[in-house]
mmCIF file of the N, C-alpha and C atoms, coordinates in Angstrom:
data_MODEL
# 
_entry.id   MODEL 
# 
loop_
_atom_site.group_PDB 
_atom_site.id 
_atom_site.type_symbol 
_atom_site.label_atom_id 
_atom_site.label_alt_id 
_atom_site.label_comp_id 
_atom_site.label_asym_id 
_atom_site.label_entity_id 
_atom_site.label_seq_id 
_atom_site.pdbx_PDB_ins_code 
_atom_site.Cartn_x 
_atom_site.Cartn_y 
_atom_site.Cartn_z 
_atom_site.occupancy 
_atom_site.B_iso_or_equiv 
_atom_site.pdbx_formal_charge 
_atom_site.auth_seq_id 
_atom_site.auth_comp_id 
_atom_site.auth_asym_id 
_atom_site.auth_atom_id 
_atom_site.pdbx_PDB_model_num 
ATOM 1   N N  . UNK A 1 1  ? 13.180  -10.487 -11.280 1.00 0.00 ? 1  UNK A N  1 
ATOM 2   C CA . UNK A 1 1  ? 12.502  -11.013 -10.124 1.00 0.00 ? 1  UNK A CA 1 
ATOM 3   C C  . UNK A 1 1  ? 11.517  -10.023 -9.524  1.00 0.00 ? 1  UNK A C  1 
ATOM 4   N N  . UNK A 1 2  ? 11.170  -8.927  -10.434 1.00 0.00 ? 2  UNK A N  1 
ATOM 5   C CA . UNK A 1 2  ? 10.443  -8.071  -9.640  1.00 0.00 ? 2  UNK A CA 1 
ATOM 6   C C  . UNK A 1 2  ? 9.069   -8.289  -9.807  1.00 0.00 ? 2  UNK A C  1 
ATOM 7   N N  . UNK A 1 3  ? 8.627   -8.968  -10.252 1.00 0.00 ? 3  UNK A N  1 
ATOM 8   C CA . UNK A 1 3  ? 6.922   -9.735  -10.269 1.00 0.00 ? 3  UNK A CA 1 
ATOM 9   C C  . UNK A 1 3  ? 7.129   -11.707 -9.949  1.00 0.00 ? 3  UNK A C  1 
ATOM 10  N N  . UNK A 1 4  ? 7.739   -11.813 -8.976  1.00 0.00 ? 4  UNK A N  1 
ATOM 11  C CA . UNK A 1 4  ? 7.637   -12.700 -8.356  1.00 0.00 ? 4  UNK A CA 1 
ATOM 12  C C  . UNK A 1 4  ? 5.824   -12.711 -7.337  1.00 0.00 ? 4  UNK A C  1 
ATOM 13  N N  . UNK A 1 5  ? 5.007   -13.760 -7.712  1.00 0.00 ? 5  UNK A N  1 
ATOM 14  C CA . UNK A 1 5  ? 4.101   -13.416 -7.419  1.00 0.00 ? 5  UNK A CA 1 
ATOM 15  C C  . UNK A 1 5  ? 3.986   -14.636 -6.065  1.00 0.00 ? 5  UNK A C  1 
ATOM 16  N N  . UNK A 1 6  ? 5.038   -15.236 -5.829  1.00 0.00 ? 6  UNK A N  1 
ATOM 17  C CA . UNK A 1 6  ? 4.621   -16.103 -4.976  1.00 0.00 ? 6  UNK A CA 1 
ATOM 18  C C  . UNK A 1 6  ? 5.016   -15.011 -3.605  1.00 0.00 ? 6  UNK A C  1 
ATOM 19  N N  . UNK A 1 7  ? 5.521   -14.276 -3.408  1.00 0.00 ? 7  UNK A N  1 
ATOM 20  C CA . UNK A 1 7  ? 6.169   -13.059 -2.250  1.00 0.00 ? 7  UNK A CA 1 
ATOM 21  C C  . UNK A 1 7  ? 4.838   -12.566 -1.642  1.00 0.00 ? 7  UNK A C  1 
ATOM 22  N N  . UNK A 1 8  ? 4.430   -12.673 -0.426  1.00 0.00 ? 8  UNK A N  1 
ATOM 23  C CA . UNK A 1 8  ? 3.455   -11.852 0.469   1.00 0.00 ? 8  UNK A CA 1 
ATOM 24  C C  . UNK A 1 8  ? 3.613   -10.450 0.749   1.00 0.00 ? 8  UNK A C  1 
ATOM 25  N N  . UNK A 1 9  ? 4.764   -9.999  0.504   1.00 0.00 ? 9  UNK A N  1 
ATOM 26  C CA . UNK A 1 9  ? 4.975   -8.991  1.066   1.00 0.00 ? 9  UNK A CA 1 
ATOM 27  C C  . UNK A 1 9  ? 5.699   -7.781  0.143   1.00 0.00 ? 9  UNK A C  1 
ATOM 28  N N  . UNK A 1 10 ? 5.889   -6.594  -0.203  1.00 0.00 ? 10 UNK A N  1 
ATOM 29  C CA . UNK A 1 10 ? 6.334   -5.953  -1.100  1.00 0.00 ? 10 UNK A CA 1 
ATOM 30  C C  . UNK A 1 10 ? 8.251   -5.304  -1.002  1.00 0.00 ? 10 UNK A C  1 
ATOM 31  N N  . UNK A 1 11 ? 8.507   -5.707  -2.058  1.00 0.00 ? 11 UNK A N  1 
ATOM 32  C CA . UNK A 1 11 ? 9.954   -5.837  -2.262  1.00 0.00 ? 11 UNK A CA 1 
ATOM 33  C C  . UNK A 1 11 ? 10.354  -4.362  -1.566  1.00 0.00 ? 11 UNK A C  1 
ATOM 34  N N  . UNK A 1 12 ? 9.834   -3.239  -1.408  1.00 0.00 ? 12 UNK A N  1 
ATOM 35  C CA . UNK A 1 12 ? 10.225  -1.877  -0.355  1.00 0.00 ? 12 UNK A CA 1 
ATOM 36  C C  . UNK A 1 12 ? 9.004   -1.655  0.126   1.00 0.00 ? 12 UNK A C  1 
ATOM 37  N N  . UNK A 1 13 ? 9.138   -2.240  1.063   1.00 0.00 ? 13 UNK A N  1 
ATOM 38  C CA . UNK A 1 13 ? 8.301   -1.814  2.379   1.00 0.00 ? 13 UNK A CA 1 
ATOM 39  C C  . UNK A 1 13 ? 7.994   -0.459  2.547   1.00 0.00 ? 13 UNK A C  1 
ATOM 40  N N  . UNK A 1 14 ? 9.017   0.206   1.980   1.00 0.00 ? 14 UNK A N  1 
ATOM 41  C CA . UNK A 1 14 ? 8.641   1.899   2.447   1.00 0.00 ? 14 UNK A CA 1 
ATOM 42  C C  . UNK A 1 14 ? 7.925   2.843   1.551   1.00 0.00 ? 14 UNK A C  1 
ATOM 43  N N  . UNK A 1 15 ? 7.292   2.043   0.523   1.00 0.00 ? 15 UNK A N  1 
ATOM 44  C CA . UNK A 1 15 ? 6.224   2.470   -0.919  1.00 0.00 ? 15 UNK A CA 1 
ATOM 45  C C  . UNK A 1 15 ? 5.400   1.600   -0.878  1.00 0.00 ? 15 UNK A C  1 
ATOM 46  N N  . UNK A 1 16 ? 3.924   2.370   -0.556  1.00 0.00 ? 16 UNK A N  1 
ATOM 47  C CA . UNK A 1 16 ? 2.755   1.648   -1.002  1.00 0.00 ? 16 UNK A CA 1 
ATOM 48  C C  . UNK A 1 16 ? 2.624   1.873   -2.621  1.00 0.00 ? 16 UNK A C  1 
ATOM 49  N N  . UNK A 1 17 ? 2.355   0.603   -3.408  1.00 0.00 ? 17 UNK A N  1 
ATOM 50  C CA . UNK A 1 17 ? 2.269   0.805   -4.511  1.00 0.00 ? 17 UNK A CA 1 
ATOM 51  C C  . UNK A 1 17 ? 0.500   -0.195  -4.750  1.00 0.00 ? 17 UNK A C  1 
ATOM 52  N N  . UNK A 1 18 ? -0.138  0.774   -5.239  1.00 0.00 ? 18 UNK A N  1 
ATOM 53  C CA . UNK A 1 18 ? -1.772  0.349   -5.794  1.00 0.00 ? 18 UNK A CA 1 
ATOM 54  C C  . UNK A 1 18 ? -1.985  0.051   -7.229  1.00 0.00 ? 18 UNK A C  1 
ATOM 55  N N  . UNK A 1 19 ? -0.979  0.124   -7.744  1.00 0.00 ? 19 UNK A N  1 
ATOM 56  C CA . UNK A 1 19 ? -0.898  -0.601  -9.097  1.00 0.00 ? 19 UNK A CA 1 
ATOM 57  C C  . UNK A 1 19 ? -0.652  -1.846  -9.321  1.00 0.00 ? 19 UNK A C  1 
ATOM 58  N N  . UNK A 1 20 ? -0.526  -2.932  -8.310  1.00 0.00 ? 20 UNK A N  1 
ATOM 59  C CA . UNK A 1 20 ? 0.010   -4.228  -8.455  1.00 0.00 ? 20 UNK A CA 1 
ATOM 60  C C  . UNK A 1 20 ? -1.113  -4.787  -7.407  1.00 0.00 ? 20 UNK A C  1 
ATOM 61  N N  . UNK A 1 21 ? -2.327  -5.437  -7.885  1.00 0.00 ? 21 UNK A N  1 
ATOM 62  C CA . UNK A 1 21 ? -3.570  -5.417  -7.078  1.00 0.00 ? 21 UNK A CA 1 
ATOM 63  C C  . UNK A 1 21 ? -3.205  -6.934  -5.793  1.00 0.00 ? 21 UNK A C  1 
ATOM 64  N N  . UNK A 1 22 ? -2.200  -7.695  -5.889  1.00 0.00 ? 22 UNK A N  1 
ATOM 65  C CA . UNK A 1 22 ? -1.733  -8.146  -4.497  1.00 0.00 ? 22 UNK A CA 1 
ATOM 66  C C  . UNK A 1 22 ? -1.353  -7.102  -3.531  1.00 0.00 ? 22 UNK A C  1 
ATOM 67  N N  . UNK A 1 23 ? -0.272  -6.244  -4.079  1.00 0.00 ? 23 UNK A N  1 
ATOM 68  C CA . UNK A 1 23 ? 0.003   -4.843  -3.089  1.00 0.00 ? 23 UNK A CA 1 
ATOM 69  C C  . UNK A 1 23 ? -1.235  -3.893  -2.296  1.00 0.00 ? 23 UNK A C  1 
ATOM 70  N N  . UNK A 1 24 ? -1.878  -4.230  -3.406  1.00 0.00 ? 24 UNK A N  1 
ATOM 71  C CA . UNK A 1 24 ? -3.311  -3.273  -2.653  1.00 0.00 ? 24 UNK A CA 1 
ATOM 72  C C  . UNK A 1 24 ? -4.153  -4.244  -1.901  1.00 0.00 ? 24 UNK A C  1 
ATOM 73  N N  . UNK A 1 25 ? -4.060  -5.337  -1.893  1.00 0.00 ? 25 UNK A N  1 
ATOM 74  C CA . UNK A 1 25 ? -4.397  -5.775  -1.028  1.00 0.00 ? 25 UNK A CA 1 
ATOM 75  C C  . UNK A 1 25 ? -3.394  -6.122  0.497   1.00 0.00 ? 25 UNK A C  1 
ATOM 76  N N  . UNK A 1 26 ? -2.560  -6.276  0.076   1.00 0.00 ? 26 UNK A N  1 
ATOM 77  C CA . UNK A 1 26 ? -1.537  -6.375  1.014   1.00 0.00 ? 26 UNK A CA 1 
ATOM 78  C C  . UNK A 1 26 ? -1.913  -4.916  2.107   1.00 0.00 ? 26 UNK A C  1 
ATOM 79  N N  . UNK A 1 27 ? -1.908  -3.792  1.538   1.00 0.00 ? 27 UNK A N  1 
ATOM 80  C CA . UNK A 1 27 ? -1.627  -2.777  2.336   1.00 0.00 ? 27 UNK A CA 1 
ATOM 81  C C  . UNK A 1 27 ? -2.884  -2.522  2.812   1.00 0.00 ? 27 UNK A C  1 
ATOM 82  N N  . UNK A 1 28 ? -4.184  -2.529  2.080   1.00 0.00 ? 28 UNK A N  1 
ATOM 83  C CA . UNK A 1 28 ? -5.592  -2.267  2.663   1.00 0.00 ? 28 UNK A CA 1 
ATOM 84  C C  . UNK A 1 28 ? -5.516  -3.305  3.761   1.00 0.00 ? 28 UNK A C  1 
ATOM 85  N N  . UNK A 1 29 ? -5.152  -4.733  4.380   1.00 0.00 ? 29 UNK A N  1 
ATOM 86  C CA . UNK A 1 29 ? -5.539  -5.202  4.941   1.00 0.00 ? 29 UNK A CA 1 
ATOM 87  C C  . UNK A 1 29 ? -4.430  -4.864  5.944   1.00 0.00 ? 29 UNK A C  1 
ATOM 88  N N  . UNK A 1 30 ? -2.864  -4.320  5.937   1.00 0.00 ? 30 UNK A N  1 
ATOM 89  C CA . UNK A 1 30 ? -2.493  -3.904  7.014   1.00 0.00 ? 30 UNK A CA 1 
ATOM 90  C C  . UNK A 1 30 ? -2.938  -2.490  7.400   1.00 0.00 ? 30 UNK A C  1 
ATOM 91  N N  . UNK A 1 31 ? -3.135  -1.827  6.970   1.00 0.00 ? 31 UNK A N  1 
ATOM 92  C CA . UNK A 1 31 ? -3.834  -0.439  7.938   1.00 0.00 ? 31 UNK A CA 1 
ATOM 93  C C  . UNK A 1 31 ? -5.414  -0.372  7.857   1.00 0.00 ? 31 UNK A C  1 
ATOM 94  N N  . UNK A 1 32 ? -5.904  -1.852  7.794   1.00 0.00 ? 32 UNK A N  1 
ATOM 95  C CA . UNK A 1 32 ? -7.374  -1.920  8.092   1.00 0.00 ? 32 UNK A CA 1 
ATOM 96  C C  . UNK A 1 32 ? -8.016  -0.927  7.271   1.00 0.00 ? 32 UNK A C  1 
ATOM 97  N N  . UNK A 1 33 ? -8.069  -0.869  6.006   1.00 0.00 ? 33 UNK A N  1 
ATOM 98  C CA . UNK A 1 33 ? -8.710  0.102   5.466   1.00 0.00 ? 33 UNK A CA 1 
ATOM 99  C C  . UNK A 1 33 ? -9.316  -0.304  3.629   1.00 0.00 ? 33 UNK A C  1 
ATOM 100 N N  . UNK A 1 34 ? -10.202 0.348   3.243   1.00 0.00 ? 34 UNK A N  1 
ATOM 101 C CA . UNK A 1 34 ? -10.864 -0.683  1.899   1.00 0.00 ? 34 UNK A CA 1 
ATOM 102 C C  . UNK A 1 34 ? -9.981  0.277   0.547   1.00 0.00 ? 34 UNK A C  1 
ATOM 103 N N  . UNK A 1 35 ? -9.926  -0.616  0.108   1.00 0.00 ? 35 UNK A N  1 
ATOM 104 C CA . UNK A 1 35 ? -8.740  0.258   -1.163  1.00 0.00 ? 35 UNK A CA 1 
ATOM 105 C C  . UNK A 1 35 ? -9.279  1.084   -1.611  1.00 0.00 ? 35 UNK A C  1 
ATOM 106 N N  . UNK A 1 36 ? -10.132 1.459   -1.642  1.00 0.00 ? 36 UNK A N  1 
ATOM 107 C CA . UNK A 1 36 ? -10.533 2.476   -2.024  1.00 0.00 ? 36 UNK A CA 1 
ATOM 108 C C  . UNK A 1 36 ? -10.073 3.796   -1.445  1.00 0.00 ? 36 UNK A C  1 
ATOM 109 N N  . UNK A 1 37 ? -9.858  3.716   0.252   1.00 0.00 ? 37 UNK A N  1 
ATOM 110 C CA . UNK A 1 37 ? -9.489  4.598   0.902   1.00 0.00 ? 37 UNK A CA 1 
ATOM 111 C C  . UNK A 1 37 ? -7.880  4.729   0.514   1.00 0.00 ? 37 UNK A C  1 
ATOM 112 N N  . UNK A 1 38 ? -6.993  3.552   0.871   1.00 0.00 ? 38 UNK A N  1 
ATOM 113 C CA . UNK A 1 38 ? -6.126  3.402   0.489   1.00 0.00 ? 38 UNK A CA 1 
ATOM 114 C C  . UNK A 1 38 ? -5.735  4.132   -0.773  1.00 0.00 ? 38 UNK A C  1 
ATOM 115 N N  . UNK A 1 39 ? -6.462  4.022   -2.244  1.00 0.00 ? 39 UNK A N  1 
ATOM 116 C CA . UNK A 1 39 ? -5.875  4.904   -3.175  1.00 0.00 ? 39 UNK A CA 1 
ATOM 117 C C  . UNK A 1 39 ? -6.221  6.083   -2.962  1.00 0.00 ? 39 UNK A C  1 
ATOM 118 N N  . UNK A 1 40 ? -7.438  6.782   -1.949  1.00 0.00 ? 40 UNK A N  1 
ATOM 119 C CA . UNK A 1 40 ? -7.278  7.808   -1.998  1.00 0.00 ? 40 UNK A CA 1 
ATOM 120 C C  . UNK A 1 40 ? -6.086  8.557   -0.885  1.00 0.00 ? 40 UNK A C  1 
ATOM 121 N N  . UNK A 1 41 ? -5.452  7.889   -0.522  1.00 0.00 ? 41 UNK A N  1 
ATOM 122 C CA . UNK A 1 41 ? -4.565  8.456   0.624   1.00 0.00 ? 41 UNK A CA 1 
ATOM 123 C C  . UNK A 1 41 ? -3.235  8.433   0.241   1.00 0.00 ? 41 UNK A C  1 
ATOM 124 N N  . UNK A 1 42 ? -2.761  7.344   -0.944  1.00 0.00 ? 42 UNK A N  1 
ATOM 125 C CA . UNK A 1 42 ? -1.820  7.413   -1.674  1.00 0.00 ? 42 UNK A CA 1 
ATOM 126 C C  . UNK A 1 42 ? -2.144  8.961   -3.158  1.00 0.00 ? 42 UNK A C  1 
ATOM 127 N N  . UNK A 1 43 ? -3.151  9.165   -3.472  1.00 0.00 ? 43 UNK A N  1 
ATOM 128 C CA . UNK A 1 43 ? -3.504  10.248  -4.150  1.00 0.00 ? 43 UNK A CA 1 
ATOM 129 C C  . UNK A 1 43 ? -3.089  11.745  -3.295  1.00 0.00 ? 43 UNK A C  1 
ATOM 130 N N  . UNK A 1 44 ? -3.919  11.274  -2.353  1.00 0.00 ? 44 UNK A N  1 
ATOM 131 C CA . UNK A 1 44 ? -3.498  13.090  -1.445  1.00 0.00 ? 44 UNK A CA 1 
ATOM 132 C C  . UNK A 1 44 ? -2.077  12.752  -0.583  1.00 0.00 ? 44 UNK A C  1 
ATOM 133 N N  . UNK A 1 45 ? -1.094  12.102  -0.424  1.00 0.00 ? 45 UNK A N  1 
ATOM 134 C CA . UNK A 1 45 ? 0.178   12.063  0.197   1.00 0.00 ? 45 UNK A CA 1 
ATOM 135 C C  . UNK A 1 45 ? 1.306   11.625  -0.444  1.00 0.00 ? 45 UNK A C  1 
ATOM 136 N N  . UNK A 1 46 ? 0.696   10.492  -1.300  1.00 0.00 ? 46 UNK A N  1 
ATOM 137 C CA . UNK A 1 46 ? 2.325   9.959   -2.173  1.00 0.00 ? 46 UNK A CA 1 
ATOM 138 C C  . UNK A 1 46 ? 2.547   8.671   -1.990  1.00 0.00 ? 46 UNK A C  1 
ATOM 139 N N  . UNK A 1 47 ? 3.380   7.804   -2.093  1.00 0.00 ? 47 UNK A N  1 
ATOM 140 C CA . UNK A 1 47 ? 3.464   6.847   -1.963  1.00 0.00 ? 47 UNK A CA 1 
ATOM 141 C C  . UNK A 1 47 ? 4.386   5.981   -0.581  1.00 0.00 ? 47 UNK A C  1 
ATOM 142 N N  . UNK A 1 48 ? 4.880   7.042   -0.034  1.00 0.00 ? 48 UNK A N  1 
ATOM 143 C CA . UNK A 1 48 ? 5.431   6.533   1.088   1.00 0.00 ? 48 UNK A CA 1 
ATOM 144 C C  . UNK A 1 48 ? 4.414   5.839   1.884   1.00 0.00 ? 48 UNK A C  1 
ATOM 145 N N  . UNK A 1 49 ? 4.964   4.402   2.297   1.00 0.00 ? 49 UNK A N  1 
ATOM 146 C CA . UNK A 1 49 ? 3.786   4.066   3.745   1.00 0.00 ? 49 UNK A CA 1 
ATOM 147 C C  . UNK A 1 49 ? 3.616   4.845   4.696   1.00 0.00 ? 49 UNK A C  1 
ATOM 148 N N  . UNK A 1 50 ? 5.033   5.464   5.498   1.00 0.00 ? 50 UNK A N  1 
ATOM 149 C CA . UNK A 1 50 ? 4.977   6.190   6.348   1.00 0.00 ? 50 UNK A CA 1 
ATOM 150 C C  . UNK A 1 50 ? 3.792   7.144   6.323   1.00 0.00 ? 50 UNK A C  1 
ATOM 151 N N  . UNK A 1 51 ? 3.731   7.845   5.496   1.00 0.00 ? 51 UNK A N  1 
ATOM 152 C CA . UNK A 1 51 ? 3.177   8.977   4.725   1.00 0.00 ? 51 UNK A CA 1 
ATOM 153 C C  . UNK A 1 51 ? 1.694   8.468   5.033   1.00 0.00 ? 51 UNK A C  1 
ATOM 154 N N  . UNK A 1 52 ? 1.191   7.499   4.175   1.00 0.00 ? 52 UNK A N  1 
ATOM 155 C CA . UNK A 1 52 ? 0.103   7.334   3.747   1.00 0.00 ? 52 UNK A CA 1 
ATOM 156 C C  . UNK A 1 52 ? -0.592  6.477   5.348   1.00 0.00 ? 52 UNK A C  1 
ATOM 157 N N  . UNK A 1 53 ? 0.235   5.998   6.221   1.00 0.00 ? 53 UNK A N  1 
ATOM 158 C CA . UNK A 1 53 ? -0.071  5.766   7.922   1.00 0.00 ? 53 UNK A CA 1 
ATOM 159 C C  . UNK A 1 53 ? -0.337  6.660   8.539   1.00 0.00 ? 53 UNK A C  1 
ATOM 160 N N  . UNK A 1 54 ? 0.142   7.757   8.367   1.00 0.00 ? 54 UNK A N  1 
ATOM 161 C CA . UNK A 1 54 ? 0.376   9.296   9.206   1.00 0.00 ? 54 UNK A CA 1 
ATOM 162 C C  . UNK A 1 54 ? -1.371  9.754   8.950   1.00 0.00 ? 54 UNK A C  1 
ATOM 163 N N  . UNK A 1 55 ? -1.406  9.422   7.576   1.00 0.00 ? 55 UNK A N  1 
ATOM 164 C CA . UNK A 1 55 ? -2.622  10.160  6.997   1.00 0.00 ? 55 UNK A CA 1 
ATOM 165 C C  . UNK A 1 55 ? -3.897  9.602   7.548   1.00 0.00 ? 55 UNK A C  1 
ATOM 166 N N  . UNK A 1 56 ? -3.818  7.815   7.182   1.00 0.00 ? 56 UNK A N  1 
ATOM 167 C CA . UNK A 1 56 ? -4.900  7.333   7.797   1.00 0.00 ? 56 UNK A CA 1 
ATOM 168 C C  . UNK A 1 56 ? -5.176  7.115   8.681   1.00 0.00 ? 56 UNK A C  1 
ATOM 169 N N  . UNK A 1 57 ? -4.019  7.335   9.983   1.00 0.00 ? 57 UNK A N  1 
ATOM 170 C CA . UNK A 1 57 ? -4.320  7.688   11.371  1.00 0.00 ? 57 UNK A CA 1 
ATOM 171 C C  . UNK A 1 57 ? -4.012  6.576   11.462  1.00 0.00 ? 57 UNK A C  1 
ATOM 172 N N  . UNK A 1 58 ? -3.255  5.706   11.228  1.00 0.00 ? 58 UNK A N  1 
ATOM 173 C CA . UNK A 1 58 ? -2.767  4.132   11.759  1.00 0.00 ? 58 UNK A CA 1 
ATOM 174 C C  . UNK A 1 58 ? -1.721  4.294   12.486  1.00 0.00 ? 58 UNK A C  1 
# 
């Protein structure tokens, strides 16, 4: 069940993951930001949301 594609939302909330291009959209549009930024903030911090919120100042 882990590519259930009908799900809005990502099965751990507490990992941004940019490899699954619903997820990247999912997360660019909650911290208002263009994926692009998004992978670069998962590049310089990791994959935690926390993490990658802290970074983009959300």
């Amino acid at each position: 069940m882990s590519d259930d594609l009908s799900k809005k939302r990502p099965q751990d909330a507490t990992k941004v993951n940019v490899n699954e291009s619903w997820e990247l959209e999912y997360w660019s549009k909650k911290f208002g930001v263009t994926k692009d930024q998004l992978k670069n903030a998962v590049r310089a911090v990791g994959v935690s949301a926390a993490a990658v919120q802290k970074y983009l100042g959300k």
